[in-house]
C-alpha positions in Angstrom: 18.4 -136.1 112.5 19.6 -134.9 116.1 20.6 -131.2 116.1 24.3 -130.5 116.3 25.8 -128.3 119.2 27.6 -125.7 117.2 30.7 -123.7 119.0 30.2 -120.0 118.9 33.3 -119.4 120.4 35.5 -119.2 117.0 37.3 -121.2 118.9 38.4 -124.8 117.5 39.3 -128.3 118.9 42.9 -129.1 118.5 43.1 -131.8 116.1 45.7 -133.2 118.7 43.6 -133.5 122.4 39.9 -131.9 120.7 39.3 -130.7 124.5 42.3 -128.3 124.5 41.0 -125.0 122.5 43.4 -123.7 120.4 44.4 -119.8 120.8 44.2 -117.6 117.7 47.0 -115.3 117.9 47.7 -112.2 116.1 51.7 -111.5 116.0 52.6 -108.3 114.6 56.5 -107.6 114.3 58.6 -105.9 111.5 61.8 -108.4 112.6 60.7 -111.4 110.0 63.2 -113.7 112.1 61.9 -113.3 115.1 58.6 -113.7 114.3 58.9 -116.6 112.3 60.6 -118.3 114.9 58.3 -117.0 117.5 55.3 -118.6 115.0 56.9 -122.3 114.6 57.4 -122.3 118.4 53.7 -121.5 119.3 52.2 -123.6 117.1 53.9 -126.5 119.0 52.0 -124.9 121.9 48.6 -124.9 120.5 48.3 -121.2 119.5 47.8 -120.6 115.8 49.7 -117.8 114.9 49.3 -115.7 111.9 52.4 -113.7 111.8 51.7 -109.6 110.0 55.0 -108.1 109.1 53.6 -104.5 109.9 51.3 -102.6 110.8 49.2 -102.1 107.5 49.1 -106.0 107.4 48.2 -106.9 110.9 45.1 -104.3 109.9 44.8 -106.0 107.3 44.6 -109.6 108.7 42.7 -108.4 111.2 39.9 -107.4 109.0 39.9 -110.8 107.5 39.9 -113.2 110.3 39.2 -113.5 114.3 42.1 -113.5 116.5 41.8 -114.0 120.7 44.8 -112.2 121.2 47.0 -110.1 119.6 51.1 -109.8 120.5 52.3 -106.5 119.0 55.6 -104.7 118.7 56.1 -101.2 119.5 58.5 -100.6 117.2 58.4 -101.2 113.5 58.5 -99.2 110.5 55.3 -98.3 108.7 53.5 -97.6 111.7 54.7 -97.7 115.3 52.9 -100.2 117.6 50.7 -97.2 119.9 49.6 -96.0 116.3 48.7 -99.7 115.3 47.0 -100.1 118.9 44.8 -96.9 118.4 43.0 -98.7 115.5 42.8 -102.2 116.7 40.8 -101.2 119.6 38.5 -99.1 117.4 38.2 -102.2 115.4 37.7 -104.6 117.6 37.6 -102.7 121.1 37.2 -106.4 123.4 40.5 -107.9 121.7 43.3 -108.3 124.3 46.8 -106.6 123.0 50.4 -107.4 125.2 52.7 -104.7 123.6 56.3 -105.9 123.0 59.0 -103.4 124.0 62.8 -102.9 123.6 64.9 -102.3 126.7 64.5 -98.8 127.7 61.2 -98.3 126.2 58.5 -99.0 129.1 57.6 -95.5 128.9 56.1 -95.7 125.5 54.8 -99.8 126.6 53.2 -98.1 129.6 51.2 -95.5 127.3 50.3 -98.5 125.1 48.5 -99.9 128.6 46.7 -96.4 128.7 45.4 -97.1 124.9 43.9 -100.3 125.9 46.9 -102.3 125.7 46.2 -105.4 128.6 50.1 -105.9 129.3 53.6 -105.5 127.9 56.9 -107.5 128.0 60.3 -106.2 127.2 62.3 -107.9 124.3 64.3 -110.1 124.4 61.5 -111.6 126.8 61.7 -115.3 127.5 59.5 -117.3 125.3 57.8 -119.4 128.2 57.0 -116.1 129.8 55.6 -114.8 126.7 53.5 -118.5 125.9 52.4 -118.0 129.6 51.0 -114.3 129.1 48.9 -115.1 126.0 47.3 -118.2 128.0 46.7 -116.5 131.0 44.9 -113.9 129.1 43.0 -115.9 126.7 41.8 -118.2 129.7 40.7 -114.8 131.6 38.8 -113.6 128.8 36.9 -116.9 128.4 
C-alpha cells in the first residue's frame, strides 16, 4: 500500500478549492455581536473562526486547539487584552496576535506590539482591512 503524504502543517484543504489552506483564527472579543458577525463573515473567506467571549475562554480554547492567528481585543471585561496577550505568548510564544483597539487607544495597542503583539487595527476597522491583515500574516508566517 503506497505511503500517504501526511500535512504537518495543522493546516487543512478547504473542502471548497482543497489547494486554498484554510486559516485557523482565534477571535477574542467581549462584544458577542460583533464577533458573531465578524465569525459568519470570515468563514465566507476561508478562515475558521472560533470566536472566545473573554479572556479566560480564548485561554481556554487555546489550550484545546491550534490556531494560526489570533485577533484580540484590548478591551473587555474579565481580563484586558495586554493581560490576555502576556499569557498567549508564554503559551504559544510563535503565534501571531493583531490587537483590536478603540479610537483613542493606540497608546495601550502600541504597548501590546511591545508584548509581542505583530500589529493592531482601531475599531471600527473596515472588515476587508481586517480579512487582509490576518492573510498577509498567516501567508508571512508560512
Amino acid at each position: 500500500m503506497p505511503e500517504r503524504d501526511i500535512d504537518r502543517s495543522g493546516l487543512s484543504p478547504s473542502s471548497e478549492n482543497p489547494e486554498v489552506l484554510t486559516i485557523r483564527l482565534l477571535l477574542v472579543d467581549d462584544e458577542i455581536g460583533f464577533a458573531d458577525v465578524v465569525t459568519k463573515r470570515m468563514s465566507k473567506r476561508n478562515i475558521e473562526v472560533t470566536p472566545a467571549y473573554s479572556g479566560t475562554e480564548a485561554l481556554r480554547a487555546l489550550r484545546k486547539s491550534d490556531f494560526d492567528v489570533v485577533v484580540l481585543d484590548l478591551k473587555m471585561e474579565d481580563m484586558n487584552g495586554i493581560e490576555v496577550l502576556k499569557v498567549l505568548k508564554k503559551m504559544v510564544p510563535e503565534i501571531p496576535v493583531i490587537m483590536l483597539t478603540g479610537h483613542g487607544s493606540e497608546d495601550a495597542a502600541r504597548e501590546g506590539i511591545r508584548f509581542g503583539a505583530i500589529d493592531y487595527l482601531t475599531k471600527p476597522c473596515d472588515f476587508e482591512k481586517l480579512v487582509e491583515t490576518i492573510k498577509k500574516i498567516h501567508k508571512d508566517r508560512r
